[in-house]
C-alpha positions as a Markdown table, in Angstrom:
| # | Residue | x | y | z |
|---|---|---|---|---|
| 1 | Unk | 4.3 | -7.9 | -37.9 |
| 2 | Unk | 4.5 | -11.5 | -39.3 |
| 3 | Unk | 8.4 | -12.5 | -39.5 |
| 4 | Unk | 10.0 | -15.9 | -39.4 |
| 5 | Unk | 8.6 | -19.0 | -40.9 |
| 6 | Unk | 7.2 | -23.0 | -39.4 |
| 7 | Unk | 6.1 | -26.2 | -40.8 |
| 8 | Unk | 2.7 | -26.8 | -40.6 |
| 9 | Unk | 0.1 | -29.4 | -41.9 |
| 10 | Unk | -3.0 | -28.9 | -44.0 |
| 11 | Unk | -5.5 | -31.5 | -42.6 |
| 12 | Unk | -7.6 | -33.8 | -44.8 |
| 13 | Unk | -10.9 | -30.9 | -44.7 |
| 14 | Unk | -8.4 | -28.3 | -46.3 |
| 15 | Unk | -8.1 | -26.7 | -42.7 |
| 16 | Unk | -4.6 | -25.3 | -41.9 |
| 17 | Unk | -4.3 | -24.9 | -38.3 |
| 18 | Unk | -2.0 | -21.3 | -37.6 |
| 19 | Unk | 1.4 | -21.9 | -35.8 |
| 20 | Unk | 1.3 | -20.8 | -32.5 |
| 21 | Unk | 3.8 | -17.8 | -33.2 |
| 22 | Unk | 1.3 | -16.7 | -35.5 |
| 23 | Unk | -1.4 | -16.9 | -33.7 |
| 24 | Unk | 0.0 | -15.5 | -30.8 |
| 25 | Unk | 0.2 | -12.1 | -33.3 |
| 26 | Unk | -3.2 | -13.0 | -34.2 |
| 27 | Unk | -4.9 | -13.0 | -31.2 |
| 28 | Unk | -3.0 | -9.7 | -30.1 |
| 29 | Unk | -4.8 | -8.1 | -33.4 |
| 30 | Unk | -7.9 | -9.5 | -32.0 |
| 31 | Unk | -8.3 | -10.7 | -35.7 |
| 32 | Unk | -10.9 | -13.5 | -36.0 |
| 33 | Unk | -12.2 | -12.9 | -39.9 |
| 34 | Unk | -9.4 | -13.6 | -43.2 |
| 35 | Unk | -8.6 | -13.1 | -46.9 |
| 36 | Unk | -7.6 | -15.8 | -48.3 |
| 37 | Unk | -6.4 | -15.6 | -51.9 |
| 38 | Unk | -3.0 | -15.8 | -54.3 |
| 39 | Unk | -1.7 | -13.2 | -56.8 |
| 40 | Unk | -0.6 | -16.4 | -59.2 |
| 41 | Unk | -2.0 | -19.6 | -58.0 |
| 42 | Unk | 1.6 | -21.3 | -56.4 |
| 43 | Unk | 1.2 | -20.2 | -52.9 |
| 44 | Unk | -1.7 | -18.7 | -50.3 |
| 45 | Unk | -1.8 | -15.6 | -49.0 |
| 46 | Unk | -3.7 | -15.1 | -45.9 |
| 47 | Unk | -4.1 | -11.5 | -44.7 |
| 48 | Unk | -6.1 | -10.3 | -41.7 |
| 49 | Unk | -9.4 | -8.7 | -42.8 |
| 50 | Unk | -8.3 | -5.4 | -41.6 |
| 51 | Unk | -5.0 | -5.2 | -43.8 |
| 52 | Unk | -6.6 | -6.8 | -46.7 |
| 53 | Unk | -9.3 | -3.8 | -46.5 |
| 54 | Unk | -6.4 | -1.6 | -46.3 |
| 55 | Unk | -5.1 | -3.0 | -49.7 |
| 56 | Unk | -8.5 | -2.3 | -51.1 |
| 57 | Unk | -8.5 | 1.1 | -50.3 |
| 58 | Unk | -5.1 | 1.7 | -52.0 |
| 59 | Unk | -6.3 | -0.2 | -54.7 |
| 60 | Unk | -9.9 | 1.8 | -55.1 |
| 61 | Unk | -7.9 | 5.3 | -54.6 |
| 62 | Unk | -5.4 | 4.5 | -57.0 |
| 63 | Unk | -5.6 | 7.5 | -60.2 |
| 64 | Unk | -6.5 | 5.0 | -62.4 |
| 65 | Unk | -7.5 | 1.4 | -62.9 |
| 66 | Unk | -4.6 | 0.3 | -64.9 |
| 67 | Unk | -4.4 | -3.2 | -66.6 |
| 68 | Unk | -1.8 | -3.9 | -63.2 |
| 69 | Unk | -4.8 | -3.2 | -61.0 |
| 70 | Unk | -7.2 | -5.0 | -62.9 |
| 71 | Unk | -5.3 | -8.3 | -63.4 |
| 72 | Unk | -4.4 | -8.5 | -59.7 |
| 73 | Unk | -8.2 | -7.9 | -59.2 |
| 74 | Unk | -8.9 | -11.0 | -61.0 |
| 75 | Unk | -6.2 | -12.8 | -60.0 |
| 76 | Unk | -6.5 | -12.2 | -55.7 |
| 77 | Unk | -10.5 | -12.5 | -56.3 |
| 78 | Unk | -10.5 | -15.4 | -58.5 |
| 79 | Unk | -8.5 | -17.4 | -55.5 |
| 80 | Unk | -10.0 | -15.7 | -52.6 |
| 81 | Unk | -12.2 | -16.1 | -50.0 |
| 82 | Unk | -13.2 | -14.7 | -46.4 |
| 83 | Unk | -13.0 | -16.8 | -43.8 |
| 84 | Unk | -12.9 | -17.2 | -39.7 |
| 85 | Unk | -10.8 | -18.6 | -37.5 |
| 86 | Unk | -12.0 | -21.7 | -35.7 |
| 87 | Unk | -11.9 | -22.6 | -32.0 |
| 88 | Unk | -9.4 | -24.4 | -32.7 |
| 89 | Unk | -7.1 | -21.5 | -34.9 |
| 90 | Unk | -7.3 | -23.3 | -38.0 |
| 91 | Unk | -8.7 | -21.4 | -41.1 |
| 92 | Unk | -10.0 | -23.4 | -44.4 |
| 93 | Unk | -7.7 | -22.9 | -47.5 |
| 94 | Unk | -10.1 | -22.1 | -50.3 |
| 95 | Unk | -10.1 | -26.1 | -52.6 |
| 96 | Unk | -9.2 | -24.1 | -55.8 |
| 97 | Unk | -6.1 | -22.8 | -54.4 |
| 98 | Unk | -5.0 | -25.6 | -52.5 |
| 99 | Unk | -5.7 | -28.0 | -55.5 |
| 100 | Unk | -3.4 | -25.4 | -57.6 |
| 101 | Unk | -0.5 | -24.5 | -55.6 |
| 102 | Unk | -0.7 | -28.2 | -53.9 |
| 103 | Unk | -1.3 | -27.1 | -50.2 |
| 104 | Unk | -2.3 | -30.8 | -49.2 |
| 105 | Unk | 0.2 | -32.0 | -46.7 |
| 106 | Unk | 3.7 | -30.5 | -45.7 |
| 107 | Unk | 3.4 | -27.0 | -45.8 |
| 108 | Unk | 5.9 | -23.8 | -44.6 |
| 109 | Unk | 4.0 | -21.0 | -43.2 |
| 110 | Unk | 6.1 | -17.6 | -44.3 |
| 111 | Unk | 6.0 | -14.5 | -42.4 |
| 112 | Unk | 5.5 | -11.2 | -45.3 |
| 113 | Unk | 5.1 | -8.2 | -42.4 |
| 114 | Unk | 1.4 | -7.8 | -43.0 |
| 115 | Unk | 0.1 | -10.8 | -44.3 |
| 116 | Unk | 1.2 | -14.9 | -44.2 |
| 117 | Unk | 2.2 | -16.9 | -47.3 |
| 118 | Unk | 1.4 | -20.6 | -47.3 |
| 119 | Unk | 4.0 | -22.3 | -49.5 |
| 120 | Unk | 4.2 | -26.3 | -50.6 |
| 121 | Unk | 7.1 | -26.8 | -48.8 |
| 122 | Unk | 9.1 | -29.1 | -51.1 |
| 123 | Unk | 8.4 | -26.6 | -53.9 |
| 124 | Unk | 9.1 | -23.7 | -51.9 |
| 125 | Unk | 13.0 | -25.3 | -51.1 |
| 126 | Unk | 13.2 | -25.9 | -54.7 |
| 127 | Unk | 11.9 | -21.9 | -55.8 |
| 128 | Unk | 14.5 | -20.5 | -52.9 |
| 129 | Unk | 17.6 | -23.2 | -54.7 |
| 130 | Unk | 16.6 | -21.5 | -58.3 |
| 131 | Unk | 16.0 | -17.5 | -56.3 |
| 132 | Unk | 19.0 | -16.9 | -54.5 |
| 133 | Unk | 20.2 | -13.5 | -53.5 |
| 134 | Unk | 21.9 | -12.0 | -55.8 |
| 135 | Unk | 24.3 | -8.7 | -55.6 |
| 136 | Unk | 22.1 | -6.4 | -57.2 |
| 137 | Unk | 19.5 | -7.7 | -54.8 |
| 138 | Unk | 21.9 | -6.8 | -52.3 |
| 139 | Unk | 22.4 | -3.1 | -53.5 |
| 140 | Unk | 19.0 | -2.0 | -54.1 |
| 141 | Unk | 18.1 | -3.6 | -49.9 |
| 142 | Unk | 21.2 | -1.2 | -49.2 |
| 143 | Unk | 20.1 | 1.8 | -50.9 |
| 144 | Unk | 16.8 | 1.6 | -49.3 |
| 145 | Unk | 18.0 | 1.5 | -45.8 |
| 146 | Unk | 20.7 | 4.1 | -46.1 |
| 147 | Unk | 17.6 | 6.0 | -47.9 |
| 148 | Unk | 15.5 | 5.3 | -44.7 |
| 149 | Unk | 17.7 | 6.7 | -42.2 |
């Protein structure tokens, strides 16, 4: 499970070298091959191969192909791209995606359970200033713990 979040850099070749806590959960996996992609163009997601293929599969078994389904098709394959992990843990950031959600220097690496978000940092502290918590936020995270007791 990916949790926390670090500063990282995007090198000059569109490489973004994994944080070591990361990698650590990486290399536990055994995980060498990646989906890169993005839902909406403003931030990467990088999921393992193996939980990306298990998106798929929900995706492909769904009851029908709704215009959801199809959009985040586009969307995720429009943006993505499979890659491997280097020698020295560093994976390349597809150009269109890095050009679009401006992954070129000062990055945060975000931890989302399953998968890794790659955020321009400085945009990322201005989405959080506008996206703050808010109460009913707060009540449905409540109802779905007491629910999972």
């Amino acid at each position: 499970m990916f949790r926390g979040s670090q500063q990282a850099k995007v090198d000059e070749k569109g490489r973004l070298k994994l944080p070591s806590d990361f990698k650590k959960l990486v290399d536990a996996q055994n995980v060498t091959q990646f989906y890169i992609t993005s839902s909406d163009g403003k931030f990467a997601e990088i999921w393992p191969l193996p939980e990306w293929e298990k998106r798929e599969k929900q995706l492909n078994e769904s009851s029908t192909m709704d215009e959801a389904v199809q959009t985040y098709l586009t969307w995720t394959s429009y943006y993505g791209h499979q890659v491997e992990i280097d020698n020295q843990a560093r994976v390349l950031l597809p150009q269109l995606l890095r050009e679009e959600a401006r992954l070129d220097a000062e990055v945060m690496v975000v931890g989302k359970l399953t998968y890794l978000e790659v955020h321009n940092h400085e945009l990322l502290k201005q989405s959080m200033t506008a996206q703050r918590m808010t109460d009913e936020h707060r009540k449905s995270l409540a109802l779905l713990f007491r629910q999972q007791r």
